[in-house]
C-alpha positions as CSV (number, residue, x, y, z in Angstrom):
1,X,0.0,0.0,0.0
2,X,1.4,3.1,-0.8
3,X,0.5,6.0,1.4
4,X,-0.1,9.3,0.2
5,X,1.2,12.6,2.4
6,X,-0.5,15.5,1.9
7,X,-0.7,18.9,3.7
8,X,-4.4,18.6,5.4
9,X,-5.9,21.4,2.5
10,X,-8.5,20.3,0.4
11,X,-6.3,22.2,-2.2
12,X,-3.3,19.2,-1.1
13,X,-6.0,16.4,-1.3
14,X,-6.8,17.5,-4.9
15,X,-3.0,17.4,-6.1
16,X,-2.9,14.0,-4.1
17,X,-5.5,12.9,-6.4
18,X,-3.5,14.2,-9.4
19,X,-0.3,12.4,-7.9
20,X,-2.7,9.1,-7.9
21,X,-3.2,9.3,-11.5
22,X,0.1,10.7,-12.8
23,X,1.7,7.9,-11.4
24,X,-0.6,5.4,-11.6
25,X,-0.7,4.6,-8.4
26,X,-3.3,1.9,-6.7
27,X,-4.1,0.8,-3.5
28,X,-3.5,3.9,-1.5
29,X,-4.3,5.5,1.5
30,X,-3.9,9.7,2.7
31,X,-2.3,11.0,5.4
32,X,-2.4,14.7,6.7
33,X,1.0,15.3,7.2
34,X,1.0,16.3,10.6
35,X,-0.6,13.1,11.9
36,X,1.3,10.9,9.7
37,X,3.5,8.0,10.9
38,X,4.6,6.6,7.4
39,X,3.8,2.7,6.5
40,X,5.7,-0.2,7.9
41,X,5.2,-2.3,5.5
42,X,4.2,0.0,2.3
43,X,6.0,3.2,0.9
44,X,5.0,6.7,1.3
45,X,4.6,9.1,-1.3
46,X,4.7,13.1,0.0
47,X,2.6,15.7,-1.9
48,X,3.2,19.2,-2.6
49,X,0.1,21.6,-3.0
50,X,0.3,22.4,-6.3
51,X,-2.9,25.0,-7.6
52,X,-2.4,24.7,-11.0
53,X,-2.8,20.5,-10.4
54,X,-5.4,21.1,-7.9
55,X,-7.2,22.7,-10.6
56,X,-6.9,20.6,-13.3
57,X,-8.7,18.0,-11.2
58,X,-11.3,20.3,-10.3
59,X,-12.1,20.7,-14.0
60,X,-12.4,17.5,-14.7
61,X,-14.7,17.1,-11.5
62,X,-17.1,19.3,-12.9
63,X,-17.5,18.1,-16.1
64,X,-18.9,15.1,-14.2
65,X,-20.7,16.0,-11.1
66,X,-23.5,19.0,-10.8
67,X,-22.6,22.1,-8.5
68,X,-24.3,20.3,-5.6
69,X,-22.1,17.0,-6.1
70,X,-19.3,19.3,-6.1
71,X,-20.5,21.1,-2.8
72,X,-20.8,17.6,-1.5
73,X,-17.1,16.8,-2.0
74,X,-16.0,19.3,-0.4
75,X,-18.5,19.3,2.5
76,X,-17.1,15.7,3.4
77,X,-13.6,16.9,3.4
78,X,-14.9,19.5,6.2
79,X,-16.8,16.1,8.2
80,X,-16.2,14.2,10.8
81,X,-16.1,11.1,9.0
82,X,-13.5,8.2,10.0
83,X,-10.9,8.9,7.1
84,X,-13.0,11.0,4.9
85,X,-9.8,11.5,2.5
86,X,-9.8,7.8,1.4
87,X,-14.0,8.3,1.4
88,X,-13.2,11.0,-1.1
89,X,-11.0,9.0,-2.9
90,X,-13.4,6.4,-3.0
91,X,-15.8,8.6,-4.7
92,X,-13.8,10.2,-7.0
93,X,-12.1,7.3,-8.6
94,X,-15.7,5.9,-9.5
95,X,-16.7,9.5,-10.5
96,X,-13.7,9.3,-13.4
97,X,-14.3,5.6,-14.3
98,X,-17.8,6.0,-15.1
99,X,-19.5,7.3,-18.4
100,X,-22.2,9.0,-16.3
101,X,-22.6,11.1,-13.6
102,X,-23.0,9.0,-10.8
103,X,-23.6,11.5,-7.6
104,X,-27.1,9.9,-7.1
105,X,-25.6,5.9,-7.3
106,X,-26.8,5.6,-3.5
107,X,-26.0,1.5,-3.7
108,X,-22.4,2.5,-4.2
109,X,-21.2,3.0,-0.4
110,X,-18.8,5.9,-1.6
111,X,-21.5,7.9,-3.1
112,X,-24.2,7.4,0.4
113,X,-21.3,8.0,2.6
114,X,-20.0,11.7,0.8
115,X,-24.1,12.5,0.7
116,X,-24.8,11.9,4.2
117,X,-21.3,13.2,5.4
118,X,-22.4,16.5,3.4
119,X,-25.9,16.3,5.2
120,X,-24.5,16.3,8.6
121,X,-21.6,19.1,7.7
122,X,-24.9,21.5,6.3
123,X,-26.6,20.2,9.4
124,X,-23.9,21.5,12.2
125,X,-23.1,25.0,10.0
126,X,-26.9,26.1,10.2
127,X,-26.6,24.9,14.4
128,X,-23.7,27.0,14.4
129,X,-25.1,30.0,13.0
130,X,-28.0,29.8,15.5
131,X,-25.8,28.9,18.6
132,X,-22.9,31.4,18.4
133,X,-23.2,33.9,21.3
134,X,-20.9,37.1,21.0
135,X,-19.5,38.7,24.0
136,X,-17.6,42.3,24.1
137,X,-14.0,43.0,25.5
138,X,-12.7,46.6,26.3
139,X,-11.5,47.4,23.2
140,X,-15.3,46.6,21.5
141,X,-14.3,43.3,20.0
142,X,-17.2,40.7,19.4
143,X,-15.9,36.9,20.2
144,X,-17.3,33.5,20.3
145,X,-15.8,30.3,21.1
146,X,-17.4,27.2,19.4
147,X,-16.5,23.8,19.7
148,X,-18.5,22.3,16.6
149,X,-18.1,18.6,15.3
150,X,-17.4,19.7,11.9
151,X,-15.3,22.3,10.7
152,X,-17.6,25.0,9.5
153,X,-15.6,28.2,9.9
154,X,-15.2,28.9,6.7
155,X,-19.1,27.9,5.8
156,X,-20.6,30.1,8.4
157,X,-18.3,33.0,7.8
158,X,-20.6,34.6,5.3
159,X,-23.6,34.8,7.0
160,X,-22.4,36.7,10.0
161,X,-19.9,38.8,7.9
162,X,-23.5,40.0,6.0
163,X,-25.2,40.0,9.9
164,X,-22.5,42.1,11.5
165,X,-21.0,44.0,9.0
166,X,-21.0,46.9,11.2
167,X,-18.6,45.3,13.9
168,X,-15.7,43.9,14.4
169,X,-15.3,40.1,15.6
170,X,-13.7,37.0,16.3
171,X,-15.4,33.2,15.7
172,X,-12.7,31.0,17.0
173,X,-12.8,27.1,16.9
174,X,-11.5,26.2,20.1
175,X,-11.2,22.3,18.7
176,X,-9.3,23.1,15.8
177,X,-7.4,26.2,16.9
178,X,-8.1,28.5,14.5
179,X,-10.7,31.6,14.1
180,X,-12.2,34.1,11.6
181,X,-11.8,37.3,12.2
182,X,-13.7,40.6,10.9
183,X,-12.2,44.1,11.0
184,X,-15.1,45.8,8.9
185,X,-13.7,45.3,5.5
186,X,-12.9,41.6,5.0
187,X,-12.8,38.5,6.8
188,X,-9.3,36.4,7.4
189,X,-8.2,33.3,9.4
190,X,-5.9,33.6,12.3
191,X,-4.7,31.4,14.9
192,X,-4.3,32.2,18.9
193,X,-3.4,30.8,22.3
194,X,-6.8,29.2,23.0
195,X,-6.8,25.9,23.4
196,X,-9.6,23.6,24.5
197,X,-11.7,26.3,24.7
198,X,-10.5,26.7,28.5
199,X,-10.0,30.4,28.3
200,X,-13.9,30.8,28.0
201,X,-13.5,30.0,31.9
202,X,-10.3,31.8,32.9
203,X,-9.6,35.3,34.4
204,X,-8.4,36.3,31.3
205,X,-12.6,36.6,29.9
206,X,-12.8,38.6,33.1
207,X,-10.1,40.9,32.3
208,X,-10.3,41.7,28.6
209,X,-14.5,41.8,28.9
210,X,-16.1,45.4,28.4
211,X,-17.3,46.7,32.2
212,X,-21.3,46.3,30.8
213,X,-20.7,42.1,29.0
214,X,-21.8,41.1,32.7
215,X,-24.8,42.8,32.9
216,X,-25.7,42.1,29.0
217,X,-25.1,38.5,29.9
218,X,-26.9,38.7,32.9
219,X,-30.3,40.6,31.4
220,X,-30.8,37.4,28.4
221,X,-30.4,34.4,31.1
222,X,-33.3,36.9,32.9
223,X,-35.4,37.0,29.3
224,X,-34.4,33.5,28.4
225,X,-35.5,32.3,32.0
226,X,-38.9,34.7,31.8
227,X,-40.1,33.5,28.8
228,X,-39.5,29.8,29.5
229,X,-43.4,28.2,30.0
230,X,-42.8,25.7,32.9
231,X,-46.2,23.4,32.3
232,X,-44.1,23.4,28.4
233,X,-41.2,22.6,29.1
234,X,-40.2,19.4,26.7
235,X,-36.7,18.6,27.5
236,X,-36.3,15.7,24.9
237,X,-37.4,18.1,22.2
238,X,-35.0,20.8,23.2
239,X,-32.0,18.4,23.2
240,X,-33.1,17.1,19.9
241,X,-32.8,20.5,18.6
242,X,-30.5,22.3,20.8
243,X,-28.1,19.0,21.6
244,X,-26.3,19.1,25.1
245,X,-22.6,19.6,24.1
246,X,-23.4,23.1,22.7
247,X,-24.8,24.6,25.9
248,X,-20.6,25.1,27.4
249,X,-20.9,28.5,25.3
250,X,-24.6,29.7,25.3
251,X,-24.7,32.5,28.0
252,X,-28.3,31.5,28.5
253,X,-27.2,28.0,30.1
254,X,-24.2,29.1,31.8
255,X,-24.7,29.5,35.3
């Protein structure tokens, strides 16, 4: 088995799959370099992101699959899925050896598992955009921390760049390390000390929070608590649409 390197970007999985052709490789399998520990037994073969390669396989791509196949792709590469690369891969190959497009073959296992994978990525972007909660520091930044299964930065960016267009913020993924942030003009990625999301409990909130967060915080538990309808209350519906591991950064079930 030959084991394919790659530098974790979808742009790197792309020129992998160029690699896979150009040197007619078979029987492979991808590793992001960073959690790569090579093949006992096979040989490795390292990637460099290459655009222009990247690209070329992108063309061919959509010669073959619709826009939303396309969207799919890519949504599996942001999924949780157990080795989505070599799900990808999977897809892909039958993709280019069929005469058809094949994006709605559901008895192939490739095809069901990059539909579903793309499902559940849609799925967690619009919980995200629903469940971020902004607080303020003293120098009148908006931040969130999320912790979301899937990485939907870069999918959820949009919508609050066209929400809060008239502010600056941060959205950092505490799981993955790495956040958007908007100065009023464009949003980029960056990457910060925060790790495990344990500064959203540390002094440090305290310190760097505007003098009023507390009280703003303080006034929606008091509207989220007041509007609650005891005799209504239906707990297994609430977790089936607001899901338990979210609550560690809604201020309205924080104590």
């Amino acid at each position: 088995m030959t084991s394919i390197v790659y530098d974790g970007t979808y742009e790197g999985w792309l020129t992998a799959i160029f690699a896979i052709y150009d040197h007619k490789l078979t029987d492979v399998a991808f590793s992001r370099s960073e959690a790569s520990t090579g093949s006992l037994f096979g040989r490795t073969h390292s990637v460099t992101t290459d655009e222009v390669k990247a690209e070329r396989v992108l063309i061919g791509l959509r010669k073959r699959l619709s826009e939303e196949g396309m969207t799919r792709l890519y949504k599996t590469f942001l999924s949780d899925l157990d080795r989505p690369d070599d799900v990808m891969w999977s897809f892909v190959s039958h993709v280019f050896a069929s005469a058809q497009n094949v994006e709605e073959d559901y008895a192939h296992p490739a095809v069901w598992a990059v539909k579903q994978a793309a499902k559940r990525v849609q799925r967690e972007a619009h919980r995200m955009e629903a469940f971020v909660r902004f607080k303020l520091t003293s120098d009148q930044l908006y931040y969130a921390l999320i912790e979301p299964d899937c990485d939907v930065l870069g999918l959820i960016c949009p919508h609050f760049e066209s929400r809060y267009a008239d502010q600056r913020w941060l959205i950092y993924d505490a799981k993955r390390r790495y956040g958007i942030y908007y100065d009023l003009e464009k949003a980029t990625t960056v990457t910060l000390g925060v790790q495990d999301g344990r500064t959203n409990r540390s002094g440090l909130v305290a310190e760097i929070s505007d003098e009023g967060e507390a009280f703003y915080q303080e006034l929606w538990r008091r509207y989220f608590k007041s509007v609650t309808i005891d005799a209504r209350k239906n707990k297994r519906l609430q977790l089936q649409h607001m899901p338990k591991r979210y609550w560690k950064y809604l201020t309205e079930k924080m104590p």
